[in-house]
Every structure is written in C-alpha cells, then in structure tokens.
C-alpha positions in Angstrom: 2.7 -69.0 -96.8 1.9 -72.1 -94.7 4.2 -72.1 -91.4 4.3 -74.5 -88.8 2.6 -72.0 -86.5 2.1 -73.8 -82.8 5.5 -74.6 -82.2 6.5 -71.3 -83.6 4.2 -69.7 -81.4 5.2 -71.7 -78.6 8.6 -70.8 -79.3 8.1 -66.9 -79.6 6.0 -67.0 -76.3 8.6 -68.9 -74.2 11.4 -66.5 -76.0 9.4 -63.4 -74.3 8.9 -64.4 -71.5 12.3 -65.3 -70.0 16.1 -65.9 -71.5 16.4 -69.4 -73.5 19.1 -72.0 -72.4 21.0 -73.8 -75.2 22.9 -76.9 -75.2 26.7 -77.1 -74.5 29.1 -78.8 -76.6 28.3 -81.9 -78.7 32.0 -82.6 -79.6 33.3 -82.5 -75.9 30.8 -85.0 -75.0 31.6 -87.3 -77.7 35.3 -87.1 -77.1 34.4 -88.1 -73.3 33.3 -91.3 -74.6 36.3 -91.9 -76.1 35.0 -93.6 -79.2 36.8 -96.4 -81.3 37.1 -96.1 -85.3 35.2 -99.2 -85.0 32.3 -97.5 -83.0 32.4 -94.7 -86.4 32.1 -97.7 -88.4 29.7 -99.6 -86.8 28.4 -102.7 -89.1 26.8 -100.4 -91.6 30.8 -98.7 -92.7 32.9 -101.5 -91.5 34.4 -102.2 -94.7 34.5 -98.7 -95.5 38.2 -97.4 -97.0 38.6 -94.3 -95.5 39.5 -93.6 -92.0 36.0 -92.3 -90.7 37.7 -91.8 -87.0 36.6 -87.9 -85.8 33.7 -87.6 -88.2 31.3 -87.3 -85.0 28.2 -86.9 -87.0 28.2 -90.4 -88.7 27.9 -90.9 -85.2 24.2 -90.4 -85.4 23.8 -93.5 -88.0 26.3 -96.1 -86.4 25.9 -95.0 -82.3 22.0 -93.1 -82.3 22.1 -94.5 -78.5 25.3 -92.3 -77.5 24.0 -89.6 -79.5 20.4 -89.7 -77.5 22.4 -90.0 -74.3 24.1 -86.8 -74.6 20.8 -85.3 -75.8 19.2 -86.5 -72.8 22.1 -85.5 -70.7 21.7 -81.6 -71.9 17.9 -81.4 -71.6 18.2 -83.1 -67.9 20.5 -80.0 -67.1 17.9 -77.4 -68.2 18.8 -76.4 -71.8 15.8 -75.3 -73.7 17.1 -75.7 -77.1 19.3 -78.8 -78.3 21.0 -78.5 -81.3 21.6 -81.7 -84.1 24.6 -83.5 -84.3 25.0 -81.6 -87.6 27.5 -79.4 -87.7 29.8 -81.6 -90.4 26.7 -83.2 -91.8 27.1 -81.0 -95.4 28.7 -82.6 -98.5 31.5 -80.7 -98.3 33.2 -81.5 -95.2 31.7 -85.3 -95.7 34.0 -85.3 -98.9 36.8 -85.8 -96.5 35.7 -89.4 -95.4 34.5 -89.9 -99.2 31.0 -89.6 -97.4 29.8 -86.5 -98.9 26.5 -88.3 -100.2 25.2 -88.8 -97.2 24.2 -85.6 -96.4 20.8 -85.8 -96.0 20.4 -89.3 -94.4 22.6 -87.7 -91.7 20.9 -84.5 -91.1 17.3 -86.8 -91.2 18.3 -89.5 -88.9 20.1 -86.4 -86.4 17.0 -84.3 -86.3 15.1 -87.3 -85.6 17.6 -88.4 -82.8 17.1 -85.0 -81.4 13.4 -84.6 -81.3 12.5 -87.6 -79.6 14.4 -86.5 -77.2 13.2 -83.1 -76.7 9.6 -84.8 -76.7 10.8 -86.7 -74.2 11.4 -84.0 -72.1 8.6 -81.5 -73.1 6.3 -84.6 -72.1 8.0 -84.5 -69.1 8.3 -80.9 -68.6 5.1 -79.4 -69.4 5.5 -75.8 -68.5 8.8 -76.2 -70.2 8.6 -76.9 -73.7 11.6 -78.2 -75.2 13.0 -77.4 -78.9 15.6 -78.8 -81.8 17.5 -76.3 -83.5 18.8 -78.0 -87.0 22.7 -77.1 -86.6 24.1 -75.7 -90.1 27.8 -75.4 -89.5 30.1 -73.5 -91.3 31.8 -76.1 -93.8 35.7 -76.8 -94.1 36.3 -74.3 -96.6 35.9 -70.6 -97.4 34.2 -68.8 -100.3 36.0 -65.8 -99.3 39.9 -66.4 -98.9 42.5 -68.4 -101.0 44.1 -71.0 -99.3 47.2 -70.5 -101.4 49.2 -67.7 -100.2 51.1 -67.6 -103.3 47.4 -67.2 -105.9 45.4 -65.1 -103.4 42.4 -65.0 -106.1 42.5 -68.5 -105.9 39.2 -70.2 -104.3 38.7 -74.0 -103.0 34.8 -73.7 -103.4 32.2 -71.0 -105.0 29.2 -70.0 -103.8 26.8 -72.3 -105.9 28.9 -75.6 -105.1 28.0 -74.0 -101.0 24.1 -73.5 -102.2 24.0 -77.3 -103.4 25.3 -78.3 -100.2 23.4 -76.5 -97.8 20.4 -77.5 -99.6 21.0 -81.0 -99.0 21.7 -80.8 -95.1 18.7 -78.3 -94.8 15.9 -80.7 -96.6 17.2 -83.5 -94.3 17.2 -81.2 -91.2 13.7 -79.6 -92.2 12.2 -83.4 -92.9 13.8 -84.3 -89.9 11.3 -82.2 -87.9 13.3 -79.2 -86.4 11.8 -76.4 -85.0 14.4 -73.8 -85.9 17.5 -73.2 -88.2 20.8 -72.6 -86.8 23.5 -71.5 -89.0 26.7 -71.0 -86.6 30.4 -70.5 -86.2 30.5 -68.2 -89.2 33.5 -67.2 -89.7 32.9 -66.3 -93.4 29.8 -64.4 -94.2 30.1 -65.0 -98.0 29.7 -68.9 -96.3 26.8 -67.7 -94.2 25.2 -65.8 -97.3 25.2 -69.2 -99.7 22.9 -71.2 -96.1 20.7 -68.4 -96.0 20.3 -68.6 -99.7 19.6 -71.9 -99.7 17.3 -71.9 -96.5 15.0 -69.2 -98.4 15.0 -71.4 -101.8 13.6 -73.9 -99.5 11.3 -71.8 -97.4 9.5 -70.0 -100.9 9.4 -73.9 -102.7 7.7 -75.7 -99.3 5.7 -72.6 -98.3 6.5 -73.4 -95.3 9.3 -71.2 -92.7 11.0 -72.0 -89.6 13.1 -69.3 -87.5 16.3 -68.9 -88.4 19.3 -68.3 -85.9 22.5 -66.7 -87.2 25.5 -67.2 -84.9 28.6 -65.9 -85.9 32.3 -66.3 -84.4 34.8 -63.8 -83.3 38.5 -65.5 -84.0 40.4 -63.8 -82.4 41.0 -60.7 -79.6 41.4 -57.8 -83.2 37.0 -57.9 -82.5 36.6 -59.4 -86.3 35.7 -62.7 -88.4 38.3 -64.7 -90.0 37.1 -62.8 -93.0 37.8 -59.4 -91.5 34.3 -58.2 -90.5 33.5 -56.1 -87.0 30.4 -57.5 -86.0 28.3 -54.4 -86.8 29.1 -55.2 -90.5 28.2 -58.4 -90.2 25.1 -57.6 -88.5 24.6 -55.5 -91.8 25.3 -58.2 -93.8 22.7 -60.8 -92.9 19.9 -58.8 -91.1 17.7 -59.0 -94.3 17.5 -62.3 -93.4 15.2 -61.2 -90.1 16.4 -63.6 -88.2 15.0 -65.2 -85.2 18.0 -63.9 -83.1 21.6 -63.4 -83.9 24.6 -63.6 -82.1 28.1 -65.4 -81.5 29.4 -68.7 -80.4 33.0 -70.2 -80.5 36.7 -69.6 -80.2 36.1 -67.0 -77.4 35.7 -67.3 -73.6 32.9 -65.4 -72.3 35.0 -62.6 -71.1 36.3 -62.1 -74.1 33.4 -62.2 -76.3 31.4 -60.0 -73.9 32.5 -56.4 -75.5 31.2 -58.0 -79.4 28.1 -59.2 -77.5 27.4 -55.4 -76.2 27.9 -54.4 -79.6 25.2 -56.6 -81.4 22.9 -56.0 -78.7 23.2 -52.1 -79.1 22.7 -52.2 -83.2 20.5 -55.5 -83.6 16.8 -55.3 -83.4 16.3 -59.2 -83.0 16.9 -61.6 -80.4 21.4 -61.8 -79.1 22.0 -65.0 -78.7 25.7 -65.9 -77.1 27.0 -69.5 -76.4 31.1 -68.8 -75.4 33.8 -71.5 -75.1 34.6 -72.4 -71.9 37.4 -70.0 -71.8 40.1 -70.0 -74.0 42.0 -73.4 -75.2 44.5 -74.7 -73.1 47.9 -75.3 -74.3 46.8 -78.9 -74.7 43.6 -77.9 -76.8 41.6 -78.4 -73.4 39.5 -75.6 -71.7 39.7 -74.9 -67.8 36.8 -72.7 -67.2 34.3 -74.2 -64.3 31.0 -74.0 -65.0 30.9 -71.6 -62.1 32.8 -69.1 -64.0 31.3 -69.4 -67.4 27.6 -69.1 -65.6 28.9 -66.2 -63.6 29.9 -64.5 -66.8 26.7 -65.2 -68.7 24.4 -64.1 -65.4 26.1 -61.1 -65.8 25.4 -60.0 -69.2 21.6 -61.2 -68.1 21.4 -59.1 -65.5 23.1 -56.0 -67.8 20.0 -56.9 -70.6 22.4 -57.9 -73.3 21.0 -61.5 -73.9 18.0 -63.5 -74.8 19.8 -66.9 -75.8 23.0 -68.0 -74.3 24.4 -71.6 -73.7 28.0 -73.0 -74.1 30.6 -73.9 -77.2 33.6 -76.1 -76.8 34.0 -77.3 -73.9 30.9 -76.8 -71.9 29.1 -80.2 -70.5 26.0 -80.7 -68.8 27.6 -79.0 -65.4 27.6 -75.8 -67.7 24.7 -75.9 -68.9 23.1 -76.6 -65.7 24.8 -73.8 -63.9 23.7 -71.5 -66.4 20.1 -72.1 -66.5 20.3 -71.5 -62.6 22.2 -68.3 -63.0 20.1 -67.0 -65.3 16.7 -68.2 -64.2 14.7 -65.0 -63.2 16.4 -62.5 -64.9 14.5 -60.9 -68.1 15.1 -61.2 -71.5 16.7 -58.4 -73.1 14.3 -55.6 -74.4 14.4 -56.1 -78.3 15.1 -52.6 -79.3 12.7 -50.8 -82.2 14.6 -50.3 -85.8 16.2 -47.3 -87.0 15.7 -47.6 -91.0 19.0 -46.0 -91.9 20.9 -46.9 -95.6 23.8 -49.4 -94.2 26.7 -51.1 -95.9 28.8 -54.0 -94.9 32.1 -54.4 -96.3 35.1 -55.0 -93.6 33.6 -52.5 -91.7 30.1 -50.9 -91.5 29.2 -47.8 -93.0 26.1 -46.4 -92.6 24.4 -43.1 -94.1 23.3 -40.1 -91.7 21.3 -37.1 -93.3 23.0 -33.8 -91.8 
C-alpha cells in the first residue's frame, strides 16, 4: 500500500521527539469577528432561502481570507497542527442550511485554506514543520439514542446514511491535501465507528493512508460519553483502528478532564492527545479560564508523562495556544507504553478477560 511517506515520516519524527501543539478554537475566533448573514452569504449564496447565519464552515467558500487569518493567527502562536474548518462540513449537519451537497467542495476548498497556510509557516519555520489535520466532526445526530423519549428504538439516522456522509467530507478533506485525519468530539462511538469505516473504505480503494486521530468527549463530570461509555471502553472500541493517537477534547475544562486523560494514558498504547475547553461554560455560554490557567494545567500533565498532543477547545484563542506551547516546550513526550494482548470488550463499560 502506497502512503504518502515523507510527511508521515516527518510527522512521526517530530511526534517523538517532543509533545505537539494543536490549534485552539476555530468557532471562538469566528464569533470574534462578529460576522453578518451577509458575510455567510457572500455573492455566491446571496439569494440563497435559508438562513445560513452560524454555519461557520461555508465560511471557507464566501470569507477564505478570515478563515486564513485565523489559520495564520494559530500557527504564529506555536501550534504544530491546524485543524480544517470542517467540523459541520458533512451532509448531515449541511442539511440544516439545505446545503448538504456541498460537502466535498467544503472540505476541498478548507483543506486547501489550511495548507497554504501551514506551508507558509513550515517555509518559514524550517526546524518546525507545520501540519493540517482534516477535522471530521461528530454530525448533529446520533446512531445510538432516540431523540424521542416517548419511541426510544426510534433512530434519526443509521449507520450507512453516516458512512455516505463521512465518505463525502473525507474524499474532499483527503484531495484537499491533509496530512492527518481527525475524527473528534465523539460523543457517540457507533458515530465514530461509521468515520472510521468510511476512512478505511477509502484508505484500501486509494492505497494510499494517512494517520488517523481519534478524540473523543467526556460530557459531563459521571467520567462517560453521551452514549454511556468510560473511556476504557471506548478505548476498546476503536483501538483496532491503530490510531495515530487518541484522546479527548470538548465540554470539559482541563481540570476536569485531567482524571479521563490518566486513564487513557494508563490503557492506550498510542499517542494521548488532550485539547480541553477553556474551563467550563459560563452562565452566558462564555469561558473565563486565562490562558495562564489552561497552560498551567496542560504543563502539568506534561510534566506527569500523560500527553503527547494537547491544544485547546472552545474557547481557547491564540493567547492559549501560545501559552501552551511555552509551557510545554522542553518537557518529553509521554513514553508510549508496549501492548498487553488481552481479549477486551466494550459495551458501557469495559470488560476484559484475565486467565487465573
């Protein structure tokens, strides 16, 4: 199988040899623009029906300059790894704006976006090479739970309507030129399991492979998944996958996320990768945390050789990003530990045979 080995390679090396930076938030930096439904529109949508106000990722057809800003912004703070303005770019939650056909135009043109900026920089930067990490998000809907109380076998998508739409955003994404997969926020690992299907379809058809990051995301302080899984069952659940790294991102501040982080990083034989909120959501939906606190936090589990990846979620900016990279310049990547073959099974919880 043909791979696109040099900036795999590239990647690997760097991933030794010290702890990779990610981006911060795309969303918060949009949202600091303050963008007009007639900047979503742009010329292109301007007689467009629906309301396309909030759908950020059009963003990357009708505003590619604000999109390359922010790029440029996060890369100019240290962030090794930029992910595309992706995570809505899938049929399914484009079917909201009646937009659900452009799918692959949007993950293309965002993974274009992306990488000439992180050429850019790696032009720049040399003895820092810079990569784009195709951002799969998680869709609107869940293969797992009924949204109807009332019919609880009820589902609002299957898992082959999920394949057909993960395809879509992962040929634009992969034409696009990434150098890496990112499926994240995963909050429903039936979800997760349809984009890793569909990644591999890909991968076997192409010949080709990328790495493939798996970020999942902790609701809530009960230490599970929207779908009820402990993160050792979901590390069960997806590590046949052999991920590049997995790990969590989302809803959680970095102190809270810190005990499901030790957890993956005592169990996972790959790369942990952890990119918190900046704290918890204010009661206006805002988040407080300095990028002081958030970089402390992260230096922290560094220094405690929990992490190989780590950047910020919602609400992180630049400042974040750039106090992290500081913090955490120096310190080693964690030691990727050597697999114990052991029969495990994921349901809610994992169970996993012993011999006596």
């Amino acid at each position: 199988m043909a791979t696109q080995s040099s900036n795999i390679e590239l990647l690997t090396e760097t991933a030794d040899s010290r702890i990779l930076v990610m981006d911060g938030a795309m969303g918060t930096m949009i949202q600091a623009e303050k963008p007009t439904e007639a900047d979503y529109r742009g010329e292109r949508f301007a007689d467009t029906k629906a309301d396309l106000f909030g759908n950020n990722e059009l963003l990357s057809l009708t505003q590619p300059e604000l999109i390359r800003r922010i790029h440029d912004a996060y890369l100019e703070a240290g962030a090794d790894i930029i992910g595309t303005n992706t995570f809505n770019a899938n049929a399914v939650s484009q079917a909201d704006y009646g937009l659900e056909d452009l799918s692959y135009e949007l993950n293309r043109q965002s993974a274009c976006l992306a990488n000439s900026m992180a050429d850019e920089w790696t032009a720049l930067t040399p003895l820092k090479p810079r990569f784009v990490a195709g951002a799969i998000g998680p869709t609107n809907k869940t293969a797992s739970i009924s949204p109807d109380v009332t019919d609880p076998g009820y589902r609002a998508i299957d898992f082959d309507t999920l394949v057909a739409a993960y395809r879509d955003a992962t040929l634009g994404l992969i034409d696009g030129g990434v150098d890496l997969l990112l499926v994240e926020t995963i909050f429903d690992t039936l979800n997760a399991k349809a984009a890793l299907y569909a990644i591999q379809t890909i991968f076997e058809e192409r010949r080709i492979e990328l790495p493939v990051m798996i970020s999942g995301t902790i609701t809530d302080r009960s230490g599970r998944t929207l779908t009820g899984q402990t993160p050792e069952a979901f590390w069960a659940s997806v590590e046949h996958v052999r991920p590049f790294s997995v790990g969590l991102n989302c809803a959680l501040g970095a102190d809270e996320m810190r005990p499901h982080i030790a957890e993956l990083s005592r169990i996972a034989d790959v790369r942990i990768s952890a990119y918190p909120n900046a704290g918890l959501p204010n009661e206006l939906g805002g988040y407080d945390e300095t990028p002081e606190e958030t970089s402390g936090a992260l230096a922290q589990w560094a220094q405690d050789g929990l992490v190989n990846i780590v950047g910020g979620c919602c609400g992180t900016t630049p400042d974040h990003i750039r106090a992290i990279a500081a913090a955490v310049d120096g310190i080693a990547p964690r030691d990727i530990p050597t697999a114990n073959p052991r029969l495990r099974l994921s349901g809610l919880e994992l169970f996993e045979f012993r011999a006596q």
